[in-house]
C-alpha positions in Angstrom: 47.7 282.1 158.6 47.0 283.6 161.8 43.8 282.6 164.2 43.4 283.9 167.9 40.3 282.4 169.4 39.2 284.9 172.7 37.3 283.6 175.8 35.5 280.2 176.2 31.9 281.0 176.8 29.1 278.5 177.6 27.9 278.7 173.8 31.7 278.3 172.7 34.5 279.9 171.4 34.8 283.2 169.7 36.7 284.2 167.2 39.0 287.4 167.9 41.2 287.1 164.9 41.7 285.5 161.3 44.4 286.6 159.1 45.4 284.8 156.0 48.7 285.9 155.1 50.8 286.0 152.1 48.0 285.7 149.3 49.4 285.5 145.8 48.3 287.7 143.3 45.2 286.6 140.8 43.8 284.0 143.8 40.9 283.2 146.0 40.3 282.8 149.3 37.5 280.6 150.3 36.4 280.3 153.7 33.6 277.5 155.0 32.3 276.9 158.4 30.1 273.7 159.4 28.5 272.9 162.7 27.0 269.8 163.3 25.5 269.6 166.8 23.3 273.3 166.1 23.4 275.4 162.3 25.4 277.7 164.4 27.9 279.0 162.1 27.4 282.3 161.0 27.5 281.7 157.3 28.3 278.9 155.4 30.6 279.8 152.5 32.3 282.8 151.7 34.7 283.8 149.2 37.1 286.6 147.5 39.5 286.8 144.9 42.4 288.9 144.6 43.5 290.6 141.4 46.9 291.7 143.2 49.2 290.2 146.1 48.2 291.0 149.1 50.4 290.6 152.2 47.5 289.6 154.5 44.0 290.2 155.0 41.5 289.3 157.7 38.4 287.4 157.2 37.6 288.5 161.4 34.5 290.0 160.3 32.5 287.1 158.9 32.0 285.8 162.6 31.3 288.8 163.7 30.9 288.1 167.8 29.0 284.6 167.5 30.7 282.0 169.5 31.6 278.2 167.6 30.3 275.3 169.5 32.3 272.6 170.2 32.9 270.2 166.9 32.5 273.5 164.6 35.0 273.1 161.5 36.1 276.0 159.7 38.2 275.4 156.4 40.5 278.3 154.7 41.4 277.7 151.1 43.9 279.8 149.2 44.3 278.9 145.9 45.1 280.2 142.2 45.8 278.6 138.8 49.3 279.1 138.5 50.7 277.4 141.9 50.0 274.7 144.5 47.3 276.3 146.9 46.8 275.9 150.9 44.0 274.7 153.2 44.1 275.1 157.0 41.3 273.5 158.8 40.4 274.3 162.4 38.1 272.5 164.8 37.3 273.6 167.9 37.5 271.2 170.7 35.3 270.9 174.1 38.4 272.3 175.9 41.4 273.8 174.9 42.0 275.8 171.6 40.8 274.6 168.2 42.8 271.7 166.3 44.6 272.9 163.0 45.3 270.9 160.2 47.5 272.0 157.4 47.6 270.5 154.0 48.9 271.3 150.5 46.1 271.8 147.3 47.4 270.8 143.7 47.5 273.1 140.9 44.0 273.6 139.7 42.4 271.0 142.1 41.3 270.8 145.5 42.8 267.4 145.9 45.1 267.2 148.7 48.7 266.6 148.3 51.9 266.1 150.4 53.4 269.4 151.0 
C-alpha cells in the first residue's frame, strides 16, 4: 500500500495519494477514518469488494481535499475468505508524516496475528 500525504496546512494534513495494491481476487477493501479532537474525517466507513484481482486501486478520492488533524487514524483492511488478510493503520502526527502500523488479519477474522 502506497500513501503520500501533500502539504501541512493549519487544519492538517492532506491526503494526495492512497493506493492499495495487490488485492486478491473475491476480497474487500474496507477503509475507516476516526478523528477525535473535531468529527473531521470526511466519512466514516467505506467499503468495496472485488470479484477479480486487481493490481492496485486508489481509494484518493474518499478524502477528496479535506485536510486530517493531528491524532486522525485511518485503518485499511484487505481481506477475503480464502487467505490471511492485511491492515495498515496510519495516524497522523502534530509534525512530521503520519505513523504506519502494519499487521497481519487471520483467515475469516479481523483478529490480529503475527505476520
Amino acid at each position: 500500500m502506497s500513501v503520500t500525504f501533500g502539504a501541512r496546512t493549519p487544519l492538517g494534513l492532506r491526503v494526495r495519494k492512497l493506493l492499495v495494491s495487490g488485492i486478491p481476487a473475491g476480497s474487500t477493501v474496507v477503509v475507516t477514518c476516526t478523528s477525535k479532537p473535531r468529527a473531521r474525517c470526511p466519512f466514516v466507513t467505506r467499503s468495496r469488494a472485488f470479484t477479480t484481482a486487481r493490481t492496485s486501486f486508489s481509494f484518493r478520492g474518499l478524502f477528496g481535499d479535506r485536510p486530517l488533524p493531528t491524532g486522525t487514524v485511518v485503518t485499511v483492511t484487505v481481506s477475503d475468505e480464502a487467505s490471511r488478510g492485511r491492515r495498515v493503520t496510519l495516524r497522523t502526527l502534530s509534525r512530521g508524516p503520519a505513523r504506519r502500523t502494519d499487521a497481519c488479519l487471520a483467515r475469516g477474522t479481523t483478529r490480529t496475528t503475527t505476520c
